[in-house]
N, CA and C of each residue as an Amber inpcrd file, in Angstrom:
protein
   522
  14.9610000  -0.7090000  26.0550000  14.2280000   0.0430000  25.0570000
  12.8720000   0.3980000  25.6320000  12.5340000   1.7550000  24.9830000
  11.3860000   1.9580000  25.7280000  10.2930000   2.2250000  24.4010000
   9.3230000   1.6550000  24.7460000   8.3890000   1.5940000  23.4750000
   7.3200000   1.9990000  24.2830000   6.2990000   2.9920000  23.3470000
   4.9850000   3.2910000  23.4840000   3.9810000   1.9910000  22.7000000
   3.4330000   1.5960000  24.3340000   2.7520000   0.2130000  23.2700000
   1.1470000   0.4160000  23.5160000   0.7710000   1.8960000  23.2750000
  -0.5360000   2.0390000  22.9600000  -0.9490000   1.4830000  21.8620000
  -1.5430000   0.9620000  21.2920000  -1.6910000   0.3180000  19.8160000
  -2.9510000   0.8930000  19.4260000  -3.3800000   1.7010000  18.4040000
  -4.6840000   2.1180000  18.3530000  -4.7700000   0.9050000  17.2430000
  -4.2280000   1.1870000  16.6890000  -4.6760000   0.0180000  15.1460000
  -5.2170000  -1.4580000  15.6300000  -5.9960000  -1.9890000  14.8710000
  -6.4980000  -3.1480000  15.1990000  -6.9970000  -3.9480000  14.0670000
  -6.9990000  -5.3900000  14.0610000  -7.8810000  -6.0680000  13.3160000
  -9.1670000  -5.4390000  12.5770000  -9.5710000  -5.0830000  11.3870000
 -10.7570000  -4.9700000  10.8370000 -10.7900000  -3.6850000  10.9560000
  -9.8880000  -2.8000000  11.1220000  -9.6520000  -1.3050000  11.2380000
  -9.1050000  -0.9570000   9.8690000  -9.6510000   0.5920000   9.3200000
  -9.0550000   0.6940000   7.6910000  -7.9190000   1.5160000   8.4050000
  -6.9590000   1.9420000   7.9280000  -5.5890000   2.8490000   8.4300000
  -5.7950000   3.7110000   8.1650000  -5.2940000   4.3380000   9.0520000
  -5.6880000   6.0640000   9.3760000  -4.5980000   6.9450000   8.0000000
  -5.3540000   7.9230000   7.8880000  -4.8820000   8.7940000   6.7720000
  -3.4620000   9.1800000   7.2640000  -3.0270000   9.6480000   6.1770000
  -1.0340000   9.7720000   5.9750000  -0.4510000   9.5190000   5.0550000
   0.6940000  10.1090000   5.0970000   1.7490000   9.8090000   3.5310000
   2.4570000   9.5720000   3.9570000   3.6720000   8.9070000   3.1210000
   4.8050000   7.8800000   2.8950000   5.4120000   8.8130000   1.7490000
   6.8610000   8.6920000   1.9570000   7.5690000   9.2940000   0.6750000
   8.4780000   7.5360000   0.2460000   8.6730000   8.1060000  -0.9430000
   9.8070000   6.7320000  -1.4780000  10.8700000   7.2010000  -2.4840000
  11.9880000   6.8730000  -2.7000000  12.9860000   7.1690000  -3.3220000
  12.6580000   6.5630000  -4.4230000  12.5110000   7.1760000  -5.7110000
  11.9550000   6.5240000  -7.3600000  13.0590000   6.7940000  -7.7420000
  13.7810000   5.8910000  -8.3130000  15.1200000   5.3090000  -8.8910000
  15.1380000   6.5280000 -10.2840000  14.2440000   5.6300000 -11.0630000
  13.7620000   6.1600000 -12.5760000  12.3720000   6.5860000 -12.8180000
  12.2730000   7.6880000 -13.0020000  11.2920000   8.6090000 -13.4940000
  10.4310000   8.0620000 -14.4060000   8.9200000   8.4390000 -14.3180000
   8.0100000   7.5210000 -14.7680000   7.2220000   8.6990000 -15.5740000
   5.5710000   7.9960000 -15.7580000   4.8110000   9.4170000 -16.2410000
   4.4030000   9.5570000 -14.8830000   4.1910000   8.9520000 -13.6250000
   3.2900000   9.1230000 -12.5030000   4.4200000   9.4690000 -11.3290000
   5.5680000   9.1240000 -11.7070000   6.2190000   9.6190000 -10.8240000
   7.8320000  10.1540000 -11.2180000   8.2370000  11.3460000 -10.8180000
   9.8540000  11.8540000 -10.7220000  10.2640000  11.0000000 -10.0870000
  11.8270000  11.4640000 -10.7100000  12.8840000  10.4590000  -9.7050000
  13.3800000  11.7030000  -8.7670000  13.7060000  10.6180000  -7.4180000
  13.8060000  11.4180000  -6.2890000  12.5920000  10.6670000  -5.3430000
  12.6290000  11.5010000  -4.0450000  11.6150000  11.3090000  -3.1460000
   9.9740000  11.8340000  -3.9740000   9.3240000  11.2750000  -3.7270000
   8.0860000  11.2760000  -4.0190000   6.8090000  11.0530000  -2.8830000
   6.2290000  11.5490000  -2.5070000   5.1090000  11.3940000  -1.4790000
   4.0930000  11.1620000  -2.3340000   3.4920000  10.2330000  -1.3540000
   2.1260000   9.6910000  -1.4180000   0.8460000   9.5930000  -0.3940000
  -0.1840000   9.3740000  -0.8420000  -1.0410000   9.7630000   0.0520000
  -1.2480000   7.7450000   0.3140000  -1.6950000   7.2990000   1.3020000
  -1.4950000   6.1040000   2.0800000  -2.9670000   5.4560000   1.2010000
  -4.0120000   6.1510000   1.4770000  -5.8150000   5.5690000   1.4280000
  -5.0630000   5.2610000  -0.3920000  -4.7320000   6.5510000  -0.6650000
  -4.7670000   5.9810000  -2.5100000  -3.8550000   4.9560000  -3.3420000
  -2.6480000   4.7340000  -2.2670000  -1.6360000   3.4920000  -2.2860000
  -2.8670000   2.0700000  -2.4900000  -3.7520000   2.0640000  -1.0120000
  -4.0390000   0.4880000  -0.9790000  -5.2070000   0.3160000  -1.1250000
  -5.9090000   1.5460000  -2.0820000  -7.3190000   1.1450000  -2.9210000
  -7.1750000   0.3850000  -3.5340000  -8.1610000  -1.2870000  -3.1850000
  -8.1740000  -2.2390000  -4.2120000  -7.3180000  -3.2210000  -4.4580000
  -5.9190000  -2.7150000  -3.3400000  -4.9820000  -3.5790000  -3.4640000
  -4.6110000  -4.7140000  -1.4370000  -4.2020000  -5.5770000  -2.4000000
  -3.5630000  -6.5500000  -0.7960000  -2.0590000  -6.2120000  -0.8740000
  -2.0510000  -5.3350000   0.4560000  -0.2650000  -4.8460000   0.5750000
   0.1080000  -5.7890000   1.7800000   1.3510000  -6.3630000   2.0280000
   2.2750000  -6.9960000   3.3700000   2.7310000  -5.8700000   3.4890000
   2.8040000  -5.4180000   4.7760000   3.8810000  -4.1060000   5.1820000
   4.0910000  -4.8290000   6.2300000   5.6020000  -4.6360000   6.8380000
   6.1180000  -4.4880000   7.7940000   7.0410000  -2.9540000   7.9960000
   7.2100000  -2.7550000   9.5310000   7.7130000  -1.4640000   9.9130000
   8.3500000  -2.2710000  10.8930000   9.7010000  -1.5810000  11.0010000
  10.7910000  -1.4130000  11.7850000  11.3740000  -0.1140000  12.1030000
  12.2490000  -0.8030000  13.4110000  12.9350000   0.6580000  13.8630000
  13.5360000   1.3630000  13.2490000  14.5900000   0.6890000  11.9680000
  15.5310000   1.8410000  11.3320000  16.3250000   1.0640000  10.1340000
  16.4650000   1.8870000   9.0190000  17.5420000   1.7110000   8.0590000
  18.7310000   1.4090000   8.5460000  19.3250000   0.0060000   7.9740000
  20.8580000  -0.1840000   7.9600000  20.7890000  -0.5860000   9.8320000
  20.2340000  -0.9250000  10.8100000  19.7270000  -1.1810000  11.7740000
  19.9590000  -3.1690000  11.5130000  20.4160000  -3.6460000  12.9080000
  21.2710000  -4.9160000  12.8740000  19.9780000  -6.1410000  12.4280000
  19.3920000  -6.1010000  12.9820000  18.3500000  -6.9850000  12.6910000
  17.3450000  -6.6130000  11.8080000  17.1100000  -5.6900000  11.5510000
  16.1400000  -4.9300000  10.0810000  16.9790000  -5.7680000   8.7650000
  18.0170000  -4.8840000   8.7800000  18.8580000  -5.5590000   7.4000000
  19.1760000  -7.0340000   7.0630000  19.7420000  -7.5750000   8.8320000
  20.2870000  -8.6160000   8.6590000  18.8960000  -9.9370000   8.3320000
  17.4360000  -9.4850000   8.8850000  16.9020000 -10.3520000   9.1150000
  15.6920000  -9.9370000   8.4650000  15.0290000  -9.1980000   8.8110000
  13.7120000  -8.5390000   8.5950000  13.4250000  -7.8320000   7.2030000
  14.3000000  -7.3920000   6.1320000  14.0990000  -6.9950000   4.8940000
  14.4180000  -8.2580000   4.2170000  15.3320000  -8.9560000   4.3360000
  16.2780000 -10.1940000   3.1450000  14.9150000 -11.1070000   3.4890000
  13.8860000 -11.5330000   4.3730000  13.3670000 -12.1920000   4.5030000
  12.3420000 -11.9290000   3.3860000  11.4730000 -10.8320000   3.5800000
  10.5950000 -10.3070000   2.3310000  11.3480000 -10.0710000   1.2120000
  12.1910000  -9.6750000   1.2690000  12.8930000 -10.1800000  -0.7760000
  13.0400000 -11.7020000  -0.8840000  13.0180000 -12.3700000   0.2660000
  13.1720000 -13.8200000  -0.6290000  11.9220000 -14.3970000  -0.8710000
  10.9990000 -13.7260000  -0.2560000   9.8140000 -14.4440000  -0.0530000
   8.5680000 -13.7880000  -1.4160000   9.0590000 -12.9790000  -1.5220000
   8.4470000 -12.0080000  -2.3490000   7.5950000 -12.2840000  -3.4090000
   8.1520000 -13.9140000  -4.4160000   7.2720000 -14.7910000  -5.2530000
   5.9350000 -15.3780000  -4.3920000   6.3420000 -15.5030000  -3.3630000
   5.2640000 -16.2970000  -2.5230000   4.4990000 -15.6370000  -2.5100000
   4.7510000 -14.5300000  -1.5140000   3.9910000 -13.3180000  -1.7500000
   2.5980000 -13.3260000  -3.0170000   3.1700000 -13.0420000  -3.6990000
   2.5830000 -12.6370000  -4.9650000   2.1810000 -13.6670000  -5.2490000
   2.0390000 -15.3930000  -5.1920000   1.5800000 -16.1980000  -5.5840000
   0.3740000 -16.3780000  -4.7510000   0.1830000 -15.4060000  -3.3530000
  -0.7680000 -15.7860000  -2.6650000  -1.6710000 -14.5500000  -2.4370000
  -1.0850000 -13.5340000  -3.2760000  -2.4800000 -12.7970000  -3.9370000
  -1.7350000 -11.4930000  -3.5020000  -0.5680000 -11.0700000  -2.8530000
  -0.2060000 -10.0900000  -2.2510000   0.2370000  -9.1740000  -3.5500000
  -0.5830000  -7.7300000  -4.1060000  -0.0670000  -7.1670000  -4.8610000
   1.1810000  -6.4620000  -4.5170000   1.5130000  -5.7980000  -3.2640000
   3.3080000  -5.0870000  -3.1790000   3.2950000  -5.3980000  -1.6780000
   4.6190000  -5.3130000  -1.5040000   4.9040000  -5.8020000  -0.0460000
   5.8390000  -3.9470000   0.6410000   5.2140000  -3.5960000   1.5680000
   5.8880000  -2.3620000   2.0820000   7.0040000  -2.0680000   3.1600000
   7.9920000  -1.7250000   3.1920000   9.1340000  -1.5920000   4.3510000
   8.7220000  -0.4400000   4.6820000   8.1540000   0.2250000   6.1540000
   7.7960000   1.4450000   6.8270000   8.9940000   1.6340000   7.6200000
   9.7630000   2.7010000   7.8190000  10.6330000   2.8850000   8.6310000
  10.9490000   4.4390000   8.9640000  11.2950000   5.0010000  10.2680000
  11.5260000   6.5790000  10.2490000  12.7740000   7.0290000  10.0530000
  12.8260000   6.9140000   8.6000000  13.7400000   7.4140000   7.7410000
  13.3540000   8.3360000   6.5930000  14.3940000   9.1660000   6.0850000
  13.8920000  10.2130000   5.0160000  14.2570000   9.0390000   3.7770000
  13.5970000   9.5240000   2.6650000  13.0880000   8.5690000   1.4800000
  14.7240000   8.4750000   0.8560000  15.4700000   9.1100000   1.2540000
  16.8580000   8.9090000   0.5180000  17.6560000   8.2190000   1.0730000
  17.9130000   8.0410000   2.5830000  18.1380000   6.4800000   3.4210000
  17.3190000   5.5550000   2.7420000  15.9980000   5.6650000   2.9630000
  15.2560000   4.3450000   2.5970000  15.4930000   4.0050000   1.0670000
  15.7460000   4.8740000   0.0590000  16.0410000   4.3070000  -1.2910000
  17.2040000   3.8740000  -1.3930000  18.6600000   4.3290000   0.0290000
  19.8070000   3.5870000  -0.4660000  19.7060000   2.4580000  -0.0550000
  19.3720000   2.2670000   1.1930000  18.9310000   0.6890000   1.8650000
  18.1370000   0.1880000   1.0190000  17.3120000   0.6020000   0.6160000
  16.8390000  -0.6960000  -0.3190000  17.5240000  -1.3050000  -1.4110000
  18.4690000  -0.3580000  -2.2610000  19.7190000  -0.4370000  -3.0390000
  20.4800000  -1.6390000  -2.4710000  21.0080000  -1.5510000  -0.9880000
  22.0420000  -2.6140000  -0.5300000  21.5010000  -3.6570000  -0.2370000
  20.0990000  -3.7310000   0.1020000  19.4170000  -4.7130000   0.2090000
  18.4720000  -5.6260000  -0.9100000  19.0340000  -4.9580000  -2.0910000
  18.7650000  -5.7030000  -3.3100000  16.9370000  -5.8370000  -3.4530000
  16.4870000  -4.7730000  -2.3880000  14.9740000  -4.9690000  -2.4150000
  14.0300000  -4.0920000  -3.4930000  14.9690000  -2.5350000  -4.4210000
  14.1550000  -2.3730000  -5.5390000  13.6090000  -3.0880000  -6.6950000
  12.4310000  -2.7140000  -6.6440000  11.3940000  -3.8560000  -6.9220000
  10.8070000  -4.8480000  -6.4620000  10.9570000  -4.6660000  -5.7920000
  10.4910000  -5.6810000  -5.3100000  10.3670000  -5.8850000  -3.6600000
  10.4610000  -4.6560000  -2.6990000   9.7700000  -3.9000000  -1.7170000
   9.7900000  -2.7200000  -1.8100000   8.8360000  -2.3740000  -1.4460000
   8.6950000  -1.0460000  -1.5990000   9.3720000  -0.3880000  -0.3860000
  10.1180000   0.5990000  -0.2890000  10.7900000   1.1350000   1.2730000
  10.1320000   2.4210000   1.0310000   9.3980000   2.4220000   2.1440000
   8.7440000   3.5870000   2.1920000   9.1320000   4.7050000   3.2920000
   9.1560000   6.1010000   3.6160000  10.0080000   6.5500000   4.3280000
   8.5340000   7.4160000   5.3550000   9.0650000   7.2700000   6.5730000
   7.7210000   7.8360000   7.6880000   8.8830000   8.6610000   8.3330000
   9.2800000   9.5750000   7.7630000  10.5310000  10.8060000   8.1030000
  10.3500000  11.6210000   9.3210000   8.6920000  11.6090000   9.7440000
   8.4060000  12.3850000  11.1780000   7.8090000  11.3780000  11.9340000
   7.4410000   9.8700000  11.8630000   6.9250000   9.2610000  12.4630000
   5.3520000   9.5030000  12.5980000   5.0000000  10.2200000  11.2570000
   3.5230000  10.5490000  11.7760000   2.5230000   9.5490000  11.2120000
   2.9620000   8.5680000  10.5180000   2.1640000   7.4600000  10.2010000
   2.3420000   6.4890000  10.8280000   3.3480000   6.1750000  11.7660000
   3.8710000   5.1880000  12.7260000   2.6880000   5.6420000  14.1330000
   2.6590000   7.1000000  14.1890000   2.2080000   7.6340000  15.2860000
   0.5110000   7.3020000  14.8330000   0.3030000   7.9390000  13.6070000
  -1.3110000   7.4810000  13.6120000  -1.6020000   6.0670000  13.9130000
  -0.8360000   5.2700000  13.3710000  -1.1800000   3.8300000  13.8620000
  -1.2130000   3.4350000  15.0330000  -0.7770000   4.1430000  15.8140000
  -0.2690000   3.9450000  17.7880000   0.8290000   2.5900000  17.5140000
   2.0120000   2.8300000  16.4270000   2.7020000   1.5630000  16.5630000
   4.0110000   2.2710000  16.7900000   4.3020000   3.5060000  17.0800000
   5.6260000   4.4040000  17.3150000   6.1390000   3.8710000  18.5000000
   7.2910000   3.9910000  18.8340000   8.2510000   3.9390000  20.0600000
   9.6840000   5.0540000  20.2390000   9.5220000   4.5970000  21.1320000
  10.8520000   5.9650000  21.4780000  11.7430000   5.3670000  22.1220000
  12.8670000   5.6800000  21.4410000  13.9580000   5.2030000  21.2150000
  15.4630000   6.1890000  21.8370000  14.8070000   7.3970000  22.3430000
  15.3760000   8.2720000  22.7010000  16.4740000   7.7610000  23.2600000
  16.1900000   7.1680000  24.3520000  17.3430000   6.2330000  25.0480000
  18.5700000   5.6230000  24.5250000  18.5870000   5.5150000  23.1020000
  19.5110000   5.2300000  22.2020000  20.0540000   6.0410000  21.2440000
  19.5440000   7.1190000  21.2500000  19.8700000   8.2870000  20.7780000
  18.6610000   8.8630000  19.0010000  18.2330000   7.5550000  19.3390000
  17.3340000   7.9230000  17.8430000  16.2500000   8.5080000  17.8330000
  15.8750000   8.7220000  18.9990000  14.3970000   9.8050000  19.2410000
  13.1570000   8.5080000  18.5750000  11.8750000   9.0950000  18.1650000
  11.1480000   8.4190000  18.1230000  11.1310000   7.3000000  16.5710000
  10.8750000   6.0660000  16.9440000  10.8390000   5.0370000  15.6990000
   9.6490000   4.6330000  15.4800000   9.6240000   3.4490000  14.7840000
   8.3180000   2.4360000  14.6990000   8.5320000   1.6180000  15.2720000
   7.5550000   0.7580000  15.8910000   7.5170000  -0.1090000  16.1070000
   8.2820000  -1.4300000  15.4650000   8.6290000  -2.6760000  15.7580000
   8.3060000  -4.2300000  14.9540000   7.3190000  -4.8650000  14.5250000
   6.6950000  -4.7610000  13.0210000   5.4710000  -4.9530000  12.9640000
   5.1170000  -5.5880000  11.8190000   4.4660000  -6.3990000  11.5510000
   4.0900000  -6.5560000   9.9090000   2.4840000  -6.4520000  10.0250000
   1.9250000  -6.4890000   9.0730000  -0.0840000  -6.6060000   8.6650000
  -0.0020000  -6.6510000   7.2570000  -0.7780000  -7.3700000   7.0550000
  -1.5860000  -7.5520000   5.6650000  -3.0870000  -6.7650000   5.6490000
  -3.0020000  -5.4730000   4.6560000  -4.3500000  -4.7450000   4.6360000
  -4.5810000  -4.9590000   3.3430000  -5.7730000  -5.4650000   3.2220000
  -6.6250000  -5.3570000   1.8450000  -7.6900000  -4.4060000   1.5770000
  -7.6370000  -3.7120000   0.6600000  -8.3830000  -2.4460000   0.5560000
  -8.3490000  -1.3370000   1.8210000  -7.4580000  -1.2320000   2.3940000
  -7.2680000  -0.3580000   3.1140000  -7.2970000  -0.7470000   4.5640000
  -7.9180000  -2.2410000   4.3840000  -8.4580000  -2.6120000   5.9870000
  -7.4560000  -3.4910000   6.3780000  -7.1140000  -3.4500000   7.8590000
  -6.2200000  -4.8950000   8.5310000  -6.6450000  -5.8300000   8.7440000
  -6.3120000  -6.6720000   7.8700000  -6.8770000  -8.1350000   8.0200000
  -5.9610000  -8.9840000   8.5390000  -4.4830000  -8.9880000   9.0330000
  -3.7840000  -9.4570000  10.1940000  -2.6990000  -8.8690000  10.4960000
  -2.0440000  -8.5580000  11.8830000  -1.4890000  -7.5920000  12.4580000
  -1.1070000  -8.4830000  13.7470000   0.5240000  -8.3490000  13.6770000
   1.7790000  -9.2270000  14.3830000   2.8040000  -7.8110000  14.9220000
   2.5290000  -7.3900000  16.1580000   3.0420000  -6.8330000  16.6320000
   4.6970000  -7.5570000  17.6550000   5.9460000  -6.8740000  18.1510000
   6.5970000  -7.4970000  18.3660000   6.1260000  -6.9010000  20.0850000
   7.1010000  -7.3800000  20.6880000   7.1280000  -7.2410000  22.0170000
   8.6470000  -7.0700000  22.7060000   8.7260000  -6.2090000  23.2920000
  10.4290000  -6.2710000  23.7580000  11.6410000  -6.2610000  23.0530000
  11.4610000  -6.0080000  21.6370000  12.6100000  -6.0680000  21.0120000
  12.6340000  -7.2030000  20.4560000  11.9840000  -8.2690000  20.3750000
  11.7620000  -9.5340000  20.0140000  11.4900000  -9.3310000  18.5340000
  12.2380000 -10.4490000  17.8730000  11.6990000 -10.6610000  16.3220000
  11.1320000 -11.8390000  16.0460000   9.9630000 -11.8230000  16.3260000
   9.5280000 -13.9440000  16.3490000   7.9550000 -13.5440000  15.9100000
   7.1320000 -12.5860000  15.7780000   5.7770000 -12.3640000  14.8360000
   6.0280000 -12.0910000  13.4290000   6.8320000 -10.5520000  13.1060000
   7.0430000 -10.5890000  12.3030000   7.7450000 -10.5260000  10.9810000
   7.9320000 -11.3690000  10.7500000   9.2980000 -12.1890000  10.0720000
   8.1750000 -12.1570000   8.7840000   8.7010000 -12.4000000   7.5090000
   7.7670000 -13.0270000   6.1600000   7.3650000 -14.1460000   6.7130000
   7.7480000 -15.2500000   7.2620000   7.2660000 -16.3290000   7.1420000
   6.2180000 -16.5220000   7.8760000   5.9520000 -15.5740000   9.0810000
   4.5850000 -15.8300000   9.8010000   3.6830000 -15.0700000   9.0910000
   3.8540000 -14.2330000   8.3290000   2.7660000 -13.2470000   7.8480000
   2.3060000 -14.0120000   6.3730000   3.3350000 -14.8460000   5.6390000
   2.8670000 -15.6040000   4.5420000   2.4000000 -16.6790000   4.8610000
   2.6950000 -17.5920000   6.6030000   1.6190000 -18.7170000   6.4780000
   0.2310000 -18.0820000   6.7510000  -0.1200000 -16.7030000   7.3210000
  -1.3010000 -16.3430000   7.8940000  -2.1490000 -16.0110000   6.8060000
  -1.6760000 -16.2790000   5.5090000  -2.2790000 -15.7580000   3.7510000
  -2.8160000 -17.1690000   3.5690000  -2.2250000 -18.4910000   4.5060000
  -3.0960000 -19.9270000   3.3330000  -4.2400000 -20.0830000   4.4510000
């Protein structure tokens, strides 16, 4: 695998501007059902989000390991101040709303869809994946940003899944 491991993002850095779309089940006053975009700065005003980003929907170790972990953990989460927990992946918002469907994670993650990689790319956490036929992804990644800023950030290395998992990113909350 070949990954771009420029990393612009860093500790104590607020995240660079961008939108996220998400598949809304049921129609709200603030939001249609369907894909919905959002602007990123107005998501995590005020709020403590867990995001992790992975390479891909329905992807062997995403599903098998890396989403079921944050749905189980998800009370914890929230018991340790985390208002929503985010799945980033370069997928269009209608993959990411069925995967979250099979992964029993509506409601309780948010799957958010980075469909051109351009919020993966502002972060410098993109990789290319070309080599496998998927053209460019995200990175393996989780951070906890509060009010917009990174206050810890577990990048993977090599294809490796051993930073970020829920469980290293929820002991790095006590």
């Amino acid at each position: 695998m070949t990954t771009d491991l420029t990393q612009t993002i860093q500790l104590g850095d607020a995240l660079p501007a961008g939108n996220l779309s998400e598949y809304i089940e049921v129609a709200t006053g603030a939001c249609s059902m369907g894909p919905n975009t959002f602007n990123v700065a107005d998501l995590v005003k005020g709020k403590t989000i867990a995001i992790f980003g992975l390479p891909g929907a329905y992807t062997p170790t995403c599903s098998a390991q890396h989403v079921p972990g944050y749905v189980a953990l998800a009370e914890k989460f929230a018991a340790a101040g985390v208002d929503e927990i985010w799945c980033i992946s370069v997928n269009d918002a209608f993959v990411m709303g069925a995967w979250g469907r099979d992964q029993h994670a509506t409601g309780i993650v948010r799957m958010m869809a980075d469909g051109n990689a351009d919020f993966s790319k502002a972060l410098g956490l993109s990789a290319d994946f070309s080599k496998f036929g998927m053209g460019t992804r995200s990175q393996r990644y989780s951070m906890l940003v509060v009010d917009g800023i990174v206050k810890q950030l577990n990048v993977e290395q090599g294809g490796a899944f051993t930073v970020s998992n829920a469980e290293t990113l929820l002991a790095q909350l006590a």
